[in-house]
N, C-alpha and C positions, 0 to 999 in steps of 0.2 A: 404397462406401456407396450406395443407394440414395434414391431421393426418398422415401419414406416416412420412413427412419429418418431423413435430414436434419430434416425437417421436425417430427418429436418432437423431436429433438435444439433446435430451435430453438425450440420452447415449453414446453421444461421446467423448472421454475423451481428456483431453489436459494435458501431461506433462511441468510444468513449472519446468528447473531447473535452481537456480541459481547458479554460480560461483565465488567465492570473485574475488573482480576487483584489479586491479593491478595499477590504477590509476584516475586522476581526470576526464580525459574524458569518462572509461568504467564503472566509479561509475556514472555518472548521466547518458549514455545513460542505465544503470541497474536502475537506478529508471523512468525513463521516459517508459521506459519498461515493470516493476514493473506495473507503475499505470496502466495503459492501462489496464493490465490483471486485477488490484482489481478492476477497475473502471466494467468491463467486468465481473467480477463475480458478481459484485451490482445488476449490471443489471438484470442478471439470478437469482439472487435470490428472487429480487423482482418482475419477470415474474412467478419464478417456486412456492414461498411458499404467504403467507401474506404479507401483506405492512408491520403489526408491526412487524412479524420477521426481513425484510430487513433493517426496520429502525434501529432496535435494533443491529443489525450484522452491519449499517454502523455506530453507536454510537461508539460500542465498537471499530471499527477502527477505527476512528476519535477519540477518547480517547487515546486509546494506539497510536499513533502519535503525539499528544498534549505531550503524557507523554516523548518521544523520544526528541521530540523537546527541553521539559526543560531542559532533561539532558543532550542534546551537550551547550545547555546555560549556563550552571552552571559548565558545561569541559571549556567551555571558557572564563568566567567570570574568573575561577580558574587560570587558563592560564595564562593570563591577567594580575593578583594580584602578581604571583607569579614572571612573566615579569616586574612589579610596571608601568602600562601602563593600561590608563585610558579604563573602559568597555565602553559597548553601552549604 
């Protein structure tokens, strides 16, 4: 690759917008979609700045997802108790 095309490559912008989905099948093709594109900024970020930047940038999202996760756990735990219908 050349320094020109880096250099477009490196200021071209991509609008990502989402939409709330309307159901079970456009909620997960929204997240398999979703990643793609975090998965894709990882990337870039760890070409464009330091490794410990990208690491720390894919911590904090892998955190804040860990944190996601507990709380549809503990919406369905809740669920669950209040259904009187044994959890996982």
């Amino acid at each position: 690759m050349d320094a020109t095309a880096t250099r477009l490559e490196a200021t071209e912008k991509v609008k990502i917008e989402y939409q709330k989905t309307i159901d079970t099948k456009s909620a997960l093709a929204a997240c398999n979609l979703l990643t793609e594109h975090l998965l894709d900024a990882l990337e870039d970020s760890s070409e464009l700045s330091s490794l410990g930047h990208a690491e720390t940038f894919a911590e904090q999202i892998k955190q804040a997802i860990d944190n996601k996760i507990a709380g549809l756990e503990a919406m369905t735990d809740a669920a669950l108790e209040i259904m009187d219908l044994p959890s996982n």
